[in-house]
C-alpha positions as CSV (number, residue, x, y, z in Angstrom):
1,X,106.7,50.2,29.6
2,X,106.2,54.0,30.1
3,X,108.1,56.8,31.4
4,X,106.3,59.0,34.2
5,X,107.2,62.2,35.7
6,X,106.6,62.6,39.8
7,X,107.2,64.9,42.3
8,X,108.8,63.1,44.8
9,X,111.8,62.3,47.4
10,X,113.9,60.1,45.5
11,X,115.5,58.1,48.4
12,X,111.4,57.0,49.3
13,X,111.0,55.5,45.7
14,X,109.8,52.1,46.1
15,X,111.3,50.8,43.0
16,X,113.7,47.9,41.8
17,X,116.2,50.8,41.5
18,X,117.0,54.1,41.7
19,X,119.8,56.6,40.1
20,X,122.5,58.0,42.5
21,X,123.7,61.7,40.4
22,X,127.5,60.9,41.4
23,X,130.6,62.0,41.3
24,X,133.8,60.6,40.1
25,X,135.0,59.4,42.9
26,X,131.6,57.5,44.1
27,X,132.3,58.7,47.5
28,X,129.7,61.0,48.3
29,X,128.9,64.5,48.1
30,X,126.2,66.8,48.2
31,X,122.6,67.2,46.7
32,X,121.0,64.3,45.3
33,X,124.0,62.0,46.3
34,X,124.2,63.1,49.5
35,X,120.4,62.2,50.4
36,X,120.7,58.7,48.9
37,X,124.0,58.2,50.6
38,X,122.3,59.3,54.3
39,X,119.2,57.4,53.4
40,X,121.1,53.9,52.6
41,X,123.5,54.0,55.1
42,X,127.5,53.8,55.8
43,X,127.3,50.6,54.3
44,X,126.5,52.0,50.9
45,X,130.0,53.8,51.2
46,X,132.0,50.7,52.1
47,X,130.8,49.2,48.9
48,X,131.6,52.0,46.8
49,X,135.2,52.4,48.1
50,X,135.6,48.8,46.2
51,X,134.4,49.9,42.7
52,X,137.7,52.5,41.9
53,X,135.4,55.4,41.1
54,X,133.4,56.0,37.6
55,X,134.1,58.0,34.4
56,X,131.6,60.7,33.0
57,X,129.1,59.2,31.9
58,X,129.3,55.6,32.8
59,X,127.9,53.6,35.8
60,X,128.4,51.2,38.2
61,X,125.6,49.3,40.7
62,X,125.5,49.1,44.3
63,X,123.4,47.2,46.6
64,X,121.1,50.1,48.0
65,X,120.5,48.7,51.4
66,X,118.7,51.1,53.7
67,X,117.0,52.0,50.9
68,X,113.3,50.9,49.4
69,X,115.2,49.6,46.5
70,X,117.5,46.5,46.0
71,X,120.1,48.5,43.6
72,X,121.6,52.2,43.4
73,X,123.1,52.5,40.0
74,X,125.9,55.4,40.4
75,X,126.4,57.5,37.4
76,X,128.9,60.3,37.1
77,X,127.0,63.3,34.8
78,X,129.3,66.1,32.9
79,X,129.7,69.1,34.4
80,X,127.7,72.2,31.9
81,X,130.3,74.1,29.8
82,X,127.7,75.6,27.4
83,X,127.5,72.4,25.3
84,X,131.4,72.5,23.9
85,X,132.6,69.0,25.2
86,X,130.2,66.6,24.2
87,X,127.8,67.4,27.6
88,X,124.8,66.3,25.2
89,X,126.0,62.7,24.9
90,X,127.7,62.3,28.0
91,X,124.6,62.9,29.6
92,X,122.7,60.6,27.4
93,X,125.4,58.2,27.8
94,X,124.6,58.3,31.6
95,X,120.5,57.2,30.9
96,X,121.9,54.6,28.5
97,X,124.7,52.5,30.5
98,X,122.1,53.2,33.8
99,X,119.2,51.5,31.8
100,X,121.3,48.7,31.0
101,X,122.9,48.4,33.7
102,X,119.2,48.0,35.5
103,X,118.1,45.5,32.5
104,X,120.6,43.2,32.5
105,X,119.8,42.9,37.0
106,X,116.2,42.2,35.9
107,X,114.9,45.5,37.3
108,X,111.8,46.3,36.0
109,X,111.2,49.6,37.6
110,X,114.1,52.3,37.7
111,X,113.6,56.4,39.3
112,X,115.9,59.2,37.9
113,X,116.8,62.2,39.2
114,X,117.6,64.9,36.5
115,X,121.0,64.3,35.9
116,X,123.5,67.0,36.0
117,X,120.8,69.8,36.2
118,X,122.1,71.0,39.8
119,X,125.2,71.9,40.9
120,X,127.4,70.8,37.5
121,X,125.2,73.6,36.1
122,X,123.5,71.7,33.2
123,X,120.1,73.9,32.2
124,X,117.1,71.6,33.4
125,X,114.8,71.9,30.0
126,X,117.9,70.9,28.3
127,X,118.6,68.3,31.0
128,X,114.9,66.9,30.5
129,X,115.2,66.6,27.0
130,X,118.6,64.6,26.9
131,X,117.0,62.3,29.6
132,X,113.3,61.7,28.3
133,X,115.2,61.0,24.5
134,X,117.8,58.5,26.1
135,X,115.2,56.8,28.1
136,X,112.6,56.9,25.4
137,X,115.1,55.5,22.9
138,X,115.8,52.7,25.2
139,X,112.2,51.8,25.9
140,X,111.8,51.3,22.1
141,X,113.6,48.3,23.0
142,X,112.9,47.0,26.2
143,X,110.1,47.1,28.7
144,X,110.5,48.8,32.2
145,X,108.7,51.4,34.0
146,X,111.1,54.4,34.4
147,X,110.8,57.6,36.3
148,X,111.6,60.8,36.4
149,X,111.8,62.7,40.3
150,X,111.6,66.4,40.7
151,X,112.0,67.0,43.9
152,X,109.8,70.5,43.9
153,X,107.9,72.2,40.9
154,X,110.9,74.7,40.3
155,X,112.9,72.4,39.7
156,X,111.3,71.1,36.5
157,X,109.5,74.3,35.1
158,X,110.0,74.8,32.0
159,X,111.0,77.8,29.9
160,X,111.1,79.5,26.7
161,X,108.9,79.9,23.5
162,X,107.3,76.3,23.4
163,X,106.1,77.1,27.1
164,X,104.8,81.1,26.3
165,X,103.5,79.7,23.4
166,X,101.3,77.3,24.8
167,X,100.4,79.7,27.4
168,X,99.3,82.5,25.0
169,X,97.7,79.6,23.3
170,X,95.7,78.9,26.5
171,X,94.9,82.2,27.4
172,X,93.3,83.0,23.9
173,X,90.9,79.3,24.3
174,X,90.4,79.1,27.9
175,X,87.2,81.6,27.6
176,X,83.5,81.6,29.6
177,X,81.8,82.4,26.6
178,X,82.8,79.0,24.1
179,X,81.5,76.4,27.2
180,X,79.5,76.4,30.9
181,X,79.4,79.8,30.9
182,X,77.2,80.2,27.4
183,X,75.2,77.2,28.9
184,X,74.6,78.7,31.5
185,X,73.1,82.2,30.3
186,X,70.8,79.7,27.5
187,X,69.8,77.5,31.1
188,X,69.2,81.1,32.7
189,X,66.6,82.1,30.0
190,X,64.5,78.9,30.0
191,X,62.4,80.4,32.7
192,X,60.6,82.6,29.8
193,X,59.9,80.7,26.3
194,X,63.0,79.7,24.3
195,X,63.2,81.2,20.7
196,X,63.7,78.4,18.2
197,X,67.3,80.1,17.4
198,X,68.3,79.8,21.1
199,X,66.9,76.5,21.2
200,X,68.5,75.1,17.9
201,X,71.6,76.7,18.8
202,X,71.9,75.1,22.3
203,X,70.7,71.9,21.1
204,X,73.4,71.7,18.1
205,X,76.6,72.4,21.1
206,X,78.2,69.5,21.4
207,X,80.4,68.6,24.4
208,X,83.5,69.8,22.6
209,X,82.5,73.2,23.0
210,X,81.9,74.1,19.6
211,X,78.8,74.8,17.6
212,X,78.4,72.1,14.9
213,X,75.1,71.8,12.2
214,X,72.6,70.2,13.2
215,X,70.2,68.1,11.2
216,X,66.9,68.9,11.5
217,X,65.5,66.4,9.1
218,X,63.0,63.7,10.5
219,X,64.5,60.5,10.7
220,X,63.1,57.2,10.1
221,X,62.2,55.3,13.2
222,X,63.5,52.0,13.9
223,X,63.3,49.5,15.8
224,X,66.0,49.0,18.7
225,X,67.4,45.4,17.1
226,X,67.7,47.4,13.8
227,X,69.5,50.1,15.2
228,X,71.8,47.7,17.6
229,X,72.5,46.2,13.9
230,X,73.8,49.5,12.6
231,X,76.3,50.2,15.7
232,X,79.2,51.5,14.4
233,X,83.0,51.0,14.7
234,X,84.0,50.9,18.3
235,X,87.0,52.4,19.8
236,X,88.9,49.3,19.6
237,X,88.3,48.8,16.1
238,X,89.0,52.2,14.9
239,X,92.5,51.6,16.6
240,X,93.4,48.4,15.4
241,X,92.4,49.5,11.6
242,X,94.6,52.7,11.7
243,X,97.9,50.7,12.9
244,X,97.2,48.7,10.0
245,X,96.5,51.4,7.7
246,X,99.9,52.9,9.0
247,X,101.5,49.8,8.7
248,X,102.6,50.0,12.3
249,X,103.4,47.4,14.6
250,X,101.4,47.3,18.1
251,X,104.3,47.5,20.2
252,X,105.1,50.4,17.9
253,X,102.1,52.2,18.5
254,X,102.1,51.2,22.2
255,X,105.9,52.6,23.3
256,X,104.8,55.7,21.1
257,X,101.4,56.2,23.4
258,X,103.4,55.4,26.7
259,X,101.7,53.0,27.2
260,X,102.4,49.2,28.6
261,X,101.5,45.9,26.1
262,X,99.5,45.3,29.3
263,X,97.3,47.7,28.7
264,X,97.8,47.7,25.0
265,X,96.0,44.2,25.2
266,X,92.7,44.9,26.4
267,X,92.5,47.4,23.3
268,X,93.0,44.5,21.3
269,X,91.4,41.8,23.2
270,X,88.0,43.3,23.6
271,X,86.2,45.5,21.0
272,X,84.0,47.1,23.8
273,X,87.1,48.7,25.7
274,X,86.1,51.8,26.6
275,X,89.7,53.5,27.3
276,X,90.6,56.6,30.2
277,X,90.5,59.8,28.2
278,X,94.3,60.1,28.9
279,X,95.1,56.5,27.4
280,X,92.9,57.5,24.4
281,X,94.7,60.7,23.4
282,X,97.8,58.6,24.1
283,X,96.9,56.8,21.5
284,X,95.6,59.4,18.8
285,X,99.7,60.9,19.9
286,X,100.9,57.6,18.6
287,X,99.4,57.5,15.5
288,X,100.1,60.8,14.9
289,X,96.3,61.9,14.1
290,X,95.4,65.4,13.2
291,X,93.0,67.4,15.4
292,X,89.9,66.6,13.3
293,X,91.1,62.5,13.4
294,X,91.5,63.0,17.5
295,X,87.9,63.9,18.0
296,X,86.4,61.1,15.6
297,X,88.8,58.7,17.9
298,X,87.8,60.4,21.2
299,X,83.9,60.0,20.0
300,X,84.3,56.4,19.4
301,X,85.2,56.1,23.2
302,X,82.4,58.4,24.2
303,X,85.0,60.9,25.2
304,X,85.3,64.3,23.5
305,X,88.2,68.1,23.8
306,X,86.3,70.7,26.0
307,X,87.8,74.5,25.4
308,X,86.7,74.8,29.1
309,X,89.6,72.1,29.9
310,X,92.8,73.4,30.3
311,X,94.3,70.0,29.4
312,X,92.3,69.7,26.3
313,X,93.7,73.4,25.0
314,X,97.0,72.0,25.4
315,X,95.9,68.6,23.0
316,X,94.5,70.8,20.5
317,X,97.7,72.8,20.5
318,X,99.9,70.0,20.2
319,X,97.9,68.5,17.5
320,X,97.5,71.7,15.5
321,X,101.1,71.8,16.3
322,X,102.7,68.3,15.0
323,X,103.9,67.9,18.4
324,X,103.7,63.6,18.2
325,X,106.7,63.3,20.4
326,X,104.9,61.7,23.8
327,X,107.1,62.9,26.1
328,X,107.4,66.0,25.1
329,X,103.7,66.7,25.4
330,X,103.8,65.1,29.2
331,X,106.7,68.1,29.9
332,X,104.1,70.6,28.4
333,X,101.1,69.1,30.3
334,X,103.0,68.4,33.8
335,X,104.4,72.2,33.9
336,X,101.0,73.1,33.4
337,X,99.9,70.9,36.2
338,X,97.9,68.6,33.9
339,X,97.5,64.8,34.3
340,X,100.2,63.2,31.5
341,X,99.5,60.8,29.1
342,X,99.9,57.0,28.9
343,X,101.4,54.9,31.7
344,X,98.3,53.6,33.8
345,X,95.6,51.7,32.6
């Protein structure tokens, strides 16, 4: 199951469990681990006086009574000494022993808070990173619904050249004149008689945004059972044939898209799915399909990438890009305050 990214209070996620950013001694303190430890109660540190404390990255489970949640898994993150001693795997070892932890209770829905990214001075892109790979790698083999809670927007922003990139990449695409805008000057002169260029031109823009040719030929009329008889490849189809051509597995292709084997089942359970625009470039992630691919795979859905949509810039660049990593393309769409891929059917 997927990984999703919220803005939210951790203590008021309704989940099987959630992720108490601890300290050694399991007793408390502030932040993060002093709003869970308010929110469930004294009882929660009578409990946690009996389990003689935590090593960095390990964890240990409590019950999380006050809480909306049956368990609070305690797990002790490094403190940030610019990446000498081993912060990278401790903190990945904190996502890892947490997970299984939750697995081997039978959770099947588990919120994060990003470990180690407040006071034990951990930078938060580099504490998203170790936390979406650790959790991702686990999903590979397991199903659960796992979260990620930012409590406010600063606290998740992203920075450096990926992020200035993508906004200079934005900038340069997000323009009047390649969508509505053009439209809307051609609609503006219909009042007088059109001039076949005009005409041609606005009749040969396609959704995407960009001009295509356009055949002008005369077609041969048919009849509407012979042209039902010449449909072509749906969505689900075109789907199912590229894992095989890839020789990928489904649940393969579905962990890679975010994306539950729910879900994943009415792709392959009914050839006239017609998928949510985020599940289908989910999918065209997965498979790792190049810009041109995308749009033939978007078409088969009906769908198609706008230049006038902020969220479609940021596809095209991370196609263009080789940016197939899921999760990193949710961190690039959810700083820009874009819907993420995946997760939701």
């Amino acid at each position: 199951m997927p990984i999703q990214i919220v803005r939210n209070d951790i203590t008021r996620m309704r989940v099987d469990a959630i992720v108490n950013a601890a300290n050694e001694s399991l007793l408390g303190g502030g932040g993060v681990d002093g709003a869970i430890h308010k929110a469930a109660g004294p009882e929660l540190l009578k409990e946690c006086r009996t389990l003689g404390g935590c090593r960095t990255g390990d964890a240990k489970l409590t019950r999380g009574y006050n809480l909306p949640c049956k368990y609070v898994i305690h797990t002790v993150g490094p403190v940030w000494r610019e990446g000498s001693a081993r912060e990278s795997s401790l903190l990945y070892s904190c996502y890892w022993c947490s997970l299984r932890l939750a697995a081997q209770q039978g959770c099947e829905s588990v919120a994060f808070p990003l470990i180690s990214a407040g006071a034990y001075g951990c930078p938060k892109e580099k504490a998203l990173q170790v936390a979406m790979r650790a959790i991702g790698d686990f999903l590979m083999k397991s199903d659960m619904l796992v979260y990620i809670v930012v409590y406010d927007r600063e606290s998740y922003h992203l920075s450096g050249k990926l992020f200035a990139d993508v906004s200079q990449f934005v900038d340069d695409r997000y323009v009047e004149e390649h969508t509505d805008f053009r439209r809307e000057q051609i609609r503006m002169t219909a009042a007088a008689p059109m001039p076949t260029a005009a005409y041609n031109e606005y009749a040969s823009f396609s959704a995407d945004g960009f001009l295509e040719e356009c055949e002008c030929a005369p077609q041969a009329s048919l009849s509407l059972e012979d042209a039902l008889n010449q449909i072509d490849e749906s969505f689900s189809q075109m789907v199912l044939r590229l894992i095989d051509e890839k020789g990928m597995k489904d649940s393969t292709c579905y962990k890679r898209a975010n994306i539950d084997r729910k879900h994943f089942s009415k792709i392959r359970g009914d050839v006239f799915y017609k998928p949510k625009k985020t599940t289908a470039v989910a999918i065209a992630i997965a498979l790792e399909l190049t810009l041109d691919q995308t749009r033939d795979l978007l078409m088969k859905a009906g769908l198609a990438l706008s230049r006038s949509s902020k969220f479609d810039i940021i596809i095209e660049y991370c196609l263009l890009h080789g940016i197939y990593d899921i999760h990193q393309v949710n961190q690039l769409l959810f700083d820009f305050d874009q819907v993420t891929l995946g997760v939701g059917a």
